[in-house]
C-alpha positions in Angstrom: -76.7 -84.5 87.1 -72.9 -83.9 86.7 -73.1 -85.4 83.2 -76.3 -83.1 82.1 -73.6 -79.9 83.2 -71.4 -80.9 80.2 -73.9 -82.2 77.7 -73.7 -80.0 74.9 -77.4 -78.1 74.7 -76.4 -76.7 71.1 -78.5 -78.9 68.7 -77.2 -79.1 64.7 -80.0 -79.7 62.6 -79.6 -80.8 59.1 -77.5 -78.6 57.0 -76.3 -76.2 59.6 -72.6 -77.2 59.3 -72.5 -76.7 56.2 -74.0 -72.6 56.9 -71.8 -72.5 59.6 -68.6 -73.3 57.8 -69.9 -70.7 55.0 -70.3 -68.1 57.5 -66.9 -68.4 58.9 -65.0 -68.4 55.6 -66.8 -65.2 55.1 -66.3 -63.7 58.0 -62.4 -64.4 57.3 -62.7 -62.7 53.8 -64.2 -59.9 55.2 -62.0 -58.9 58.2 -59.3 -59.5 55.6 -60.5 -57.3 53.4 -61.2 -54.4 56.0 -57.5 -55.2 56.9 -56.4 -54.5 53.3 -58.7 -51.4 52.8 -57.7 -50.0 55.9 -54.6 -50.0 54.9 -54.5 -48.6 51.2 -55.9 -45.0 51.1 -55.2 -42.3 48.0 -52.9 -39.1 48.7 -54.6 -36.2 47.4 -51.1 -34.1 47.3 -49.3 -36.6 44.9 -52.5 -38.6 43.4 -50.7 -41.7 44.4 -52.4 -44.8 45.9 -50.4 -46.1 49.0 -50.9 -49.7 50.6 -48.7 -48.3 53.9 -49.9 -50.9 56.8 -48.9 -54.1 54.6 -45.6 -53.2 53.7 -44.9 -52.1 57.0 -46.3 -55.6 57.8 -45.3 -57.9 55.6 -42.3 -56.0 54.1 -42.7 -57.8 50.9 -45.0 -58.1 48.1 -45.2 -61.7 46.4 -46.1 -62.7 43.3 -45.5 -66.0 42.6 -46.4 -66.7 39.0 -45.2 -62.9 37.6 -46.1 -59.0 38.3 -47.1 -56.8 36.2 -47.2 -53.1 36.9 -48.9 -50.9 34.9 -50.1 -51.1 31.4 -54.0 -52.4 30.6 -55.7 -54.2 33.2 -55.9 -57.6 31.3 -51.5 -57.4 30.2 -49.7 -60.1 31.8 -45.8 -59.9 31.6 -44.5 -60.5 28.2 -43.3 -63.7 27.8 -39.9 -65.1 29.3 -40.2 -62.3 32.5 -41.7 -62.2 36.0 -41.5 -58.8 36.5 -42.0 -55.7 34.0 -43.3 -52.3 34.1 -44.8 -50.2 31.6 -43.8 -46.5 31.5 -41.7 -45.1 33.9 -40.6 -46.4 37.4 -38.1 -44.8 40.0 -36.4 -47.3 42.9 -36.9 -44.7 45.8 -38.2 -41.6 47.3 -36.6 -39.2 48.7 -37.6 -40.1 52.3 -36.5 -44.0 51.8 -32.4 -44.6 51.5 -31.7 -45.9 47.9 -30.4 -49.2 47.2 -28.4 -50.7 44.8 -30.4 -52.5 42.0 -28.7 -56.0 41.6 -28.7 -57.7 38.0 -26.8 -61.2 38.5 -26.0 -61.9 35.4 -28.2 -60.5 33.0 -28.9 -58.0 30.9 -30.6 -54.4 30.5 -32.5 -54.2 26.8 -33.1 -50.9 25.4 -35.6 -50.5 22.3 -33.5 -50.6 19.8 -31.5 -53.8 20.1 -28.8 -51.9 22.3 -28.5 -53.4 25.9 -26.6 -53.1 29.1 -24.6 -56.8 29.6 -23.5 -56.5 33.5 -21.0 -59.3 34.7 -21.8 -61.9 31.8 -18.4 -62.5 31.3 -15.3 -61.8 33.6 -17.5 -59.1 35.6 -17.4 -56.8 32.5 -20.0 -53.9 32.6 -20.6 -53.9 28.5 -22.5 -51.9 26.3 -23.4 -53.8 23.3 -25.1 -52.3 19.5 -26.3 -54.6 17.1 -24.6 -57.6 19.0 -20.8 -57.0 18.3 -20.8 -52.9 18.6 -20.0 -51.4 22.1 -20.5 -47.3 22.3 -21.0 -45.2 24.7 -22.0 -41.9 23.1 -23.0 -38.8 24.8 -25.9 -36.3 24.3 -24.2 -34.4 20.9 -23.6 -38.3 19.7 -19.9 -38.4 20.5 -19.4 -42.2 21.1 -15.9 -44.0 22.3 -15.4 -47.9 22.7 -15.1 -50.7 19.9 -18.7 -49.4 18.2 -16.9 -46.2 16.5 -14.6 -48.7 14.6 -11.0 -47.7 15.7 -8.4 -50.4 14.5 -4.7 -50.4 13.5 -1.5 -50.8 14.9 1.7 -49.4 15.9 4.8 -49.9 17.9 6.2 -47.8 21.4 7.7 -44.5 19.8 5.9 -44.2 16.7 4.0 -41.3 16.1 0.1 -42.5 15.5 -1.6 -41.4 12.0 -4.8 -41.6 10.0 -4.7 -44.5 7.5 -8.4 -44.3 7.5 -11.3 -42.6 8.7 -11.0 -45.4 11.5 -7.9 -47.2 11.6 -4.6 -45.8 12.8 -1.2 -47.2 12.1 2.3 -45.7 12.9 6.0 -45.9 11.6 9.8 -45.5 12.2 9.8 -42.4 9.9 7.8 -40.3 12.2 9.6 -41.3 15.9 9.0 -39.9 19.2 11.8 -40.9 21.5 10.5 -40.4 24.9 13.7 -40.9 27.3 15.2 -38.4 25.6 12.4 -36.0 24.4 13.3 -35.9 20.6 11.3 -36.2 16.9 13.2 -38.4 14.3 11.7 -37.6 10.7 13.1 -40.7 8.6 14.8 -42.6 11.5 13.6 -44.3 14.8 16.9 -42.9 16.6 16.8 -39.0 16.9 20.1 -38.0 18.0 18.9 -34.3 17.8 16.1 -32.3 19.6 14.8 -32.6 15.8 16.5 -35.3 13.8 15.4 -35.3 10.1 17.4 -38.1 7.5 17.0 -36.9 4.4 16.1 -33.6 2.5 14.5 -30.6 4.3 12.3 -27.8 2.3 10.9 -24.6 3.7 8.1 -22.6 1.3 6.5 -23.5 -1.6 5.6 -21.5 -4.8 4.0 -18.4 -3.8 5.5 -18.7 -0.2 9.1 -18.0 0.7 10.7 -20.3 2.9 13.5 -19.1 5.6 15.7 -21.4 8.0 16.2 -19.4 11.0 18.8 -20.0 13.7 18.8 -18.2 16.4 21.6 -18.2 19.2 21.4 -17.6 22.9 21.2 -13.7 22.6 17.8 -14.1 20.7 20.0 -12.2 17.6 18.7 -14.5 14.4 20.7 -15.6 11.5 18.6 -16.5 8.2 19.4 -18.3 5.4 16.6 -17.4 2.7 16.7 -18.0 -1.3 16.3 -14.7 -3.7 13.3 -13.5 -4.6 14.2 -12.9 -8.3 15.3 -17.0 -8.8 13.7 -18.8 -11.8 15.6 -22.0 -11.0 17.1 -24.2 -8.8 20.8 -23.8 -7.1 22.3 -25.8 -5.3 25.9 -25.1 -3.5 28.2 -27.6 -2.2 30.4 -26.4 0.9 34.4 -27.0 1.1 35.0 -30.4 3.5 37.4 -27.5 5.5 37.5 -25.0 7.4 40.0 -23.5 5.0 43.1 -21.0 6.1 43.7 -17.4 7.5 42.9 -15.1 5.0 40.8 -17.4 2.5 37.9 -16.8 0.8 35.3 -18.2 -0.8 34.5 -18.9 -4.5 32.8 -21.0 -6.1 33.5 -22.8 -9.7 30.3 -21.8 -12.1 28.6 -25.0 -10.9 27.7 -25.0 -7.4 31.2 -26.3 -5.5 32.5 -23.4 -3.4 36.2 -23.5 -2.9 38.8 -21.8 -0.2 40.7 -19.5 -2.6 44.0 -17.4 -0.3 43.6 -13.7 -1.2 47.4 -13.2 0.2 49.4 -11.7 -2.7 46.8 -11.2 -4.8 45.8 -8.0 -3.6 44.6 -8.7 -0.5 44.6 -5.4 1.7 45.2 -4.9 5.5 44.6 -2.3 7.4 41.3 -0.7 10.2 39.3 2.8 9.7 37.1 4.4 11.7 32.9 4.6 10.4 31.7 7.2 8.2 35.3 8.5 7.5 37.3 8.6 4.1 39.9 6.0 3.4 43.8 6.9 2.8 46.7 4.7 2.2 49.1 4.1 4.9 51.5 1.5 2.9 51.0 -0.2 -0.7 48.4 -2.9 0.4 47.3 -1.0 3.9 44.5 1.4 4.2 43.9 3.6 7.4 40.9 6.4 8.2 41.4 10.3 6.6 41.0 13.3 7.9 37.4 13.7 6.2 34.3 12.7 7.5 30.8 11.9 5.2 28.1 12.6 7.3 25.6 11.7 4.3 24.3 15.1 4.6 27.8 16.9 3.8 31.9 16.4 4.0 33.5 17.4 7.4 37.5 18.1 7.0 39.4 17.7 10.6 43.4 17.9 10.3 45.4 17.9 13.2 48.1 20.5 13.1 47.8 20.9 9.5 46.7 23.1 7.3 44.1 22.4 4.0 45.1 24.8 1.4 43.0 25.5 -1.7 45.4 26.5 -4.6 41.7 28.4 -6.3 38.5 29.9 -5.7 36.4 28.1 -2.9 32.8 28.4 -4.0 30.4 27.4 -1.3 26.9 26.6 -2.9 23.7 25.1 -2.2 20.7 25.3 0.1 22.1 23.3 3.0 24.5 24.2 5.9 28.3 24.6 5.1 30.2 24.2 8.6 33.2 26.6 9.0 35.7 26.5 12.1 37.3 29.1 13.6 37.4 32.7 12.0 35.9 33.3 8.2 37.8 36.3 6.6 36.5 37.4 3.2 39.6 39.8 3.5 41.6 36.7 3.6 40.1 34.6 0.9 41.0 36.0 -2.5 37.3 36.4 -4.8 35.3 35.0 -2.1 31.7 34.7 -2.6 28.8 33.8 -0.5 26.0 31.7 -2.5 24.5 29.6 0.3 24.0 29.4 4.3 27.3 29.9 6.6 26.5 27.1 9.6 29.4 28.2 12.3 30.1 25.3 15.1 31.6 26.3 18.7 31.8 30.1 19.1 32.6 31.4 15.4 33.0 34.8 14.8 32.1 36.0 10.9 34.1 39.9 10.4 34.5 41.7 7.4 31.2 40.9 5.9 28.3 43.6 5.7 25.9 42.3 3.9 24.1 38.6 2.9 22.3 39.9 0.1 19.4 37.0 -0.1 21.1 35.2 1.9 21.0 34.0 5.6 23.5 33.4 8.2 23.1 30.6 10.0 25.1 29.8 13.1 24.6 26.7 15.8 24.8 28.7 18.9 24.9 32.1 19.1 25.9 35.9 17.0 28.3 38.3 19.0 26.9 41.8 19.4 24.8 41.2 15.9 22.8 43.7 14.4 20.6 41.8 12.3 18.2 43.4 9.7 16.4 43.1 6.4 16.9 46.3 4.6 13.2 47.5 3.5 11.3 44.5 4.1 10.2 42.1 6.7 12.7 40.4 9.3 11.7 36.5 9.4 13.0 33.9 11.9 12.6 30.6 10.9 14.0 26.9 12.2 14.2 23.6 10.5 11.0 22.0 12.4 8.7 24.9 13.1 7.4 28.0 11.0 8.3 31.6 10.6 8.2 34.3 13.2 8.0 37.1 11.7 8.8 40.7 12.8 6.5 42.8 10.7 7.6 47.0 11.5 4.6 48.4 9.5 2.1 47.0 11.6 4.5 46.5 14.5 3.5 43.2 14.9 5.1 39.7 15.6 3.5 37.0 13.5 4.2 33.6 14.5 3.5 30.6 12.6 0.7 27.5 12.9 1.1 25.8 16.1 4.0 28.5 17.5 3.4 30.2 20.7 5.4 32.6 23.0 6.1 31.1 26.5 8.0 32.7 29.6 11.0 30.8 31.4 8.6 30.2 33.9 6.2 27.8 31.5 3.0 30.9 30.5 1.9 30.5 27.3 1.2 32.9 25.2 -0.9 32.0 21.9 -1.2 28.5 22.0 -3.3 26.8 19.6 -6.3 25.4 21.9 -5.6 28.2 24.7 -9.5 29.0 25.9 -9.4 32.9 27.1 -12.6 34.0 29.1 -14.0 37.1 27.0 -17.3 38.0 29.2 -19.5 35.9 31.6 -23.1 37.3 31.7 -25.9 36.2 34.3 -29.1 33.9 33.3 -30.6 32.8 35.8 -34.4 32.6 36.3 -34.7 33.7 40.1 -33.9 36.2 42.8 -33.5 33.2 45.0 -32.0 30.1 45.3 -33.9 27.4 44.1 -34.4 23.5 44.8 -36.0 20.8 43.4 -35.8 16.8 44.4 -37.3 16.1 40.5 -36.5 13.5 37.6 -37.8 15.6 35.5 -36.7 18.2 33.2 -37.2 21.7 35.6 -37.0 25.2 34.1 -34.2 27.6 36.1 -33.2 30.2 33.8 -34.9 33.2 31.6 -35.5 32.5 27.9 -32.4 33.8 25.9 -33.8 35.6 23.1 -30.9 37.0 21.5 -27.2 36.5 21.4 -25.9 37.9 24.9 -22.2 38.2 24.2 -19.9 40.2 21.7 -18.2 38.9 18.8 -15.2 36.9 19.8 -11.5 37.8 18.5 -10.0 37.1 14.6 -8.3 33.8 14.7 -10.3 32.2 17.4 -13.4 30.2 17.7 -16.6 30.2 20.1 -16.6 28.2 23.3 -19.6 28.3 25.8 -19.9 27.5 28.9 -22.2 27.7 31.7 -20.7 28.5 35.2 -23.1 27.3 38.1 -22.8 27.1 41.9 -25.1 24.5 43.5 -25.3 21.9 46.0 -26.7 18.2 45.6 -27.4 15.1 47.5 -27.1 13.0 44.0 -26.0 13.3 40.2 -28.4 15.2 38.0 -28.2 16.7 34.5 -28.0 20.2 33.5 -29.4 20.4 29.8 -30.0 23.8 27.2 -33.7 22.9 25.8 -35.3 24.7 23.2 -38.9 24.5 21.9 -37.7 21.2 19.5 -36.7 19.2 23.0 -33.1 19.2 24.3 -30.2 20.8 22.6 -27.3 19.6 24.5 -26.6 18.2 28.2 -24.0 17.1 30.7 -23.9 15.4 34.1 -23.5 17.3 37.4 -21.7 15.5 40.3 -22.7 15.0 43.6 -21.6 17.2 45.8 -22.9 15.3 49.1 -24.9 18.3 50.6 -27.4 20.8 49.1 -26.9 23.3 51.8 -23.4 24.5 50.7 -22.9 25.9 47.5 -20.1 24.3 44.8 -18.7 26.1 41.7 -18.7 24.1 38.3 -17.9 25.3 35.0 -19.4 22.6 31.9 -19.0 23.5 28.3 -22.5 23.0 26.5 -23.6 24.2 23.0 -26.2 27.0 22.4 -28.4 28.8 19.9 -25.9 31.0 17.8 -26.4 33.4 14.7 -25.1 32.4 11.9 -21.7 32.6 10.1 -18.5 33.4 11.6 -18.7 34.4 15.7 -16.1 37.4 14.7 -19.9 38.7 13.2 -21.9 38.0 16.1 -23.0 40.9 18.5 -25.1 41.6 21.3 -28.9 41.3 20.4 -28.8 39.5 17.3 -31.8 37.0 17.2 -31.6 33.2 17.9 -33.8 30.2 18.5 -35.1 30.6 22.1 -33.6 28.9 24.3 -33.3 28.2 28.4 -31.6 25.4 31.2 -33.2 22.7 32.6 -32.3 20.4 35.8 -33.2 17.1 36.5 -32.1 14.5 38.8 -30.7 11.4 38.2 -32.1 9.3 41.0 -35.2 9.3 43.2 -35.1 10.7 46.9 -32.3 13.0 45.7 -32.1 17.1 45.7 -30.4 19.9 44.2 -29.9 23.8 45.3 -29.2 25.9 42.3 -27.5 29.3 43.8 -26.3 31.0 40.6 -25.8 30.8 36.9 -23.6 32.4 34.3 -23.2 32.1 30.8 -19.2 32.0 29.9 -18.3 33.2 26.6 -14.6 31.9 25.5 -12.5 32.5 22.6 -10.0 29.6 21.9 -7.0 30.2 20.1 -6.5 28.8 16.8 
């Protein structure tokens, strides 16, 4: 009985093992592929197809005879690599730490026989062109390394230079000395800040050269050749400093020479600027008593007294300086053509009449009565115009751009001076008026006709509009006319429409035509009125008042 228990009662009739071992292989294949399905699945965000379980699993992907990914679905790898990828292909996301990508030893081929060449030889990172070029060249095609073709040679200290449109060289005749800071042009061994061995030229034809030395002032001393030279000169200095009181000369050719001027008429002697020479000895000169001021002769003696054995004639239109006391009594024929300029406090007696003359003095007339017998007085100074005292009008004329002004600074009769003639009223309501528009808003009458009366000879026009208002933001104030806006100007904030602020703006209007001495009251214009509008939204403006200012400015 016990044997029956463990007899197998599982008969295999012909041909089942072989089903049965059929059956299990498939049953193998297909969990593994439910494995492998379960685990791939396609993000709809990225369109991406993710095998996530096998990685995770596995952590590698193996491919033992080569992988290919990408390109048509019967490519295999092109021939000589395992691995390749056709289009694009990024080493991480940007939830997965980046690695390095390790190339031992190889190389990185681009598509146009350029390549990367990383630690082929010494651990050199190279970048090689047509097999012997190495560039790396930016995005605008700037390249550096062996591929742009720089060759030459040069030695420490010497300046490098162009001897082709790739090779540099250098030479001792262009030497930088760098211990000591210093250019040697012609020698390796600059013993001078700038050390030149042979022949220096500054300008050229149609440029004139200057050499310049300057000293530690900043004052300049230049050495430049004449600008009327048709040939070459050259000088040769002495090989000395020469003597006291040497000159020099030069002998016709070139050679200057130290030539002594002692006893060969060689003067001595010290004066003082803009004063006359006299002698004080046979070979010494000292300073005269008479001074050229290069507008006339001043004579200053000490304790002396200059005597003129004729007539003295003073003409011209200029000044003629006197000091002290000018006697025509005392001068024998004297006669006054000209100006009489006195200096200090000079007194001028015995004379009654300049006839078409004037006196002129530098500070002031005692107890003068000046006239001009039947004819207009006229004051006039060197830098203005004539103010003229005019007795048959009884008025004082004064000349362009003079005015009368009190000690305390008024002005009277400026050129530019604005006087206020009349100020009328325009505006459009019995009350005060608001308005929180951006839009142009009527707030005066129409003006018809000219309001004001003509302004004063020698003065022009100027109108203004006087306005008290309040705001809460900018806004313009413009004078429209049926054609659209004549002129405008900008209104400040004030910072509260409730309190009233006075502004006075200039601003063009309508006028008659011709002169404004010719305008009056009532002659017709172009119809015109004032506008407000605000500069910003949420903003408002009171308008209290409005006049119209009519000023004459002084010419």
């Amino acid at each position: 009985m016990i044997k029956k228990i463990f007899q197998p009662r599982l008969k295999l009739l012909p041909g089942t093992r072989l089903t049965s071992f059929l059956f299990i292989g498939a049953s193998v294949l297909i969990a593994g592929a439910v494995l492998f399905a379960a685990n791939i699945y396609y993000n709809l965000d990225t369109g991406e197809i993710v095998m996530e379980e096998v990685q995770r699993v596995t952590n590698v992907i193996r491919a033992t005879a080569g992988l290919i990914i990408g390109g048509a679905a019967s490519q295999n790898p092109s021939s000589g690599y395992v691995f390749e990828v056709v289009g694009q292909s990024k080493l991480a996301t940007t939830t997965i730490a980046t690695g390095p990508l390790q190339v031992n030893s190889g190389f990185i081929y681009g598509a146009n026989d350029e390549y990367l060449r990383l630690g082929v030889t010494n651990d050199k990172f190279e970048v090689v062109k047509g097999g012997s070029q190495y560039e790396v060249c930016d995005t605008s095609g700037n390249c550096v390394g062996q591929g742009v073709g720089l060759g030459g040679s040069g030695s420490a200290g010497q300046v490098a230079f162009w001897t082709g449109s790739t090779s540099l060289s250098g030479s001792d005749n262009l030497f930088w000395a760098t211990s000591t800071g210093r250019l040697g042009i012609g020698t390796n061994n600059p013993q001078y800040a700038l050390d030149v061995k042979g022949a220096i030229r500054t300008g050229a034809s149609g440029t004139a050269g200057q050499l310049i030395i300057t000293n530690a002032a900043g004052s300049n001393l230049v050495f430049q050749a004449n600008s009327t030279m048709s040939s070459n000169l050259t000088f040769s200095w002495p090989a000395d400093y020469g003597g006291a009181n040497y000159v020099l000369t030069t002998d016709g050719s070139g050679n200057l020479i130290w030539q002594s001027v002692s006893g060969v008429g060689g003067l001595t002697g010290s004066g003082t600027q803009n004063r006359l020479a006299k002698w004080t000895a046979t070979q010494s000169l000292g300073t005269a008593g008479i001074q050229d001021t290069s507008t006339g002769l001043i004579i200053t003696l000490t304790d002396a007294t200059t005597t003129i054995s004729n007539n003295l004639t003073v003409s011209g239109t200029g000044r003629h300086s006197f000091d002290g006391i000018l006697d025509p009594n005392q001068v024998d024929a004297f006669t006054l053509i000209g100006n009489i300029t006195g200096s200090g406090t000079p007194s001028i007696t015995g004379i009654g009449t300049f006839a078409g003359n004037i006196a002129q003095l530098a500070n002031y007339l005692q107890a003068p009565t000046v006239k001009n017998v039947g004819g207009n007085l006229t004051l006039q100074t060197e830098t203005s115009g004539d103010i003229i005292l005019h007795p048959a009008s009884g008025k004082i004329l004064l000349g362009a751009n003079d005015w009368i002004e009190t000690s305390q600074g008024y002005q009277i009769g400026k050129s530019g001076t604005q006087v206020l003639r009349e100020m009328v009223p325009i505006f459009g309501f019995d009350l005060p008026v608001k308005t929180t528009t951006t839009t142009a808003a009527k707030i005066s009458r129409d003006i018809v006709n000219y309001p004001l009366n003509p302004c004063s000879a020698g003065t022009n026009r100027v109108h203004k509009l006087v306005i008290r208002y309040g705001s809460t933001g900018t806004s313009t104030i413009a004078i429209a006319t049926a054609s659209g806006e004549y002129a405008s100007t900008t209104l400040s904030n004030t910072g509260d429409s409730s309190k009233g602020t006075v502004a006075t703006v200039a601003l063009s209007i309508p006028t008659p035509a011709g002169s404004c001495t010719t305008w009056t009251q009532g002659t017709d214009t172009t119809d015109w009125w004032v506008t407000i509008r605000l500069n910003q939204a949420s903003t408002e403006i009171m308008i209290y008042q409005i006049f119209l200012a009519g000023y004459d400015e002084i010419q």
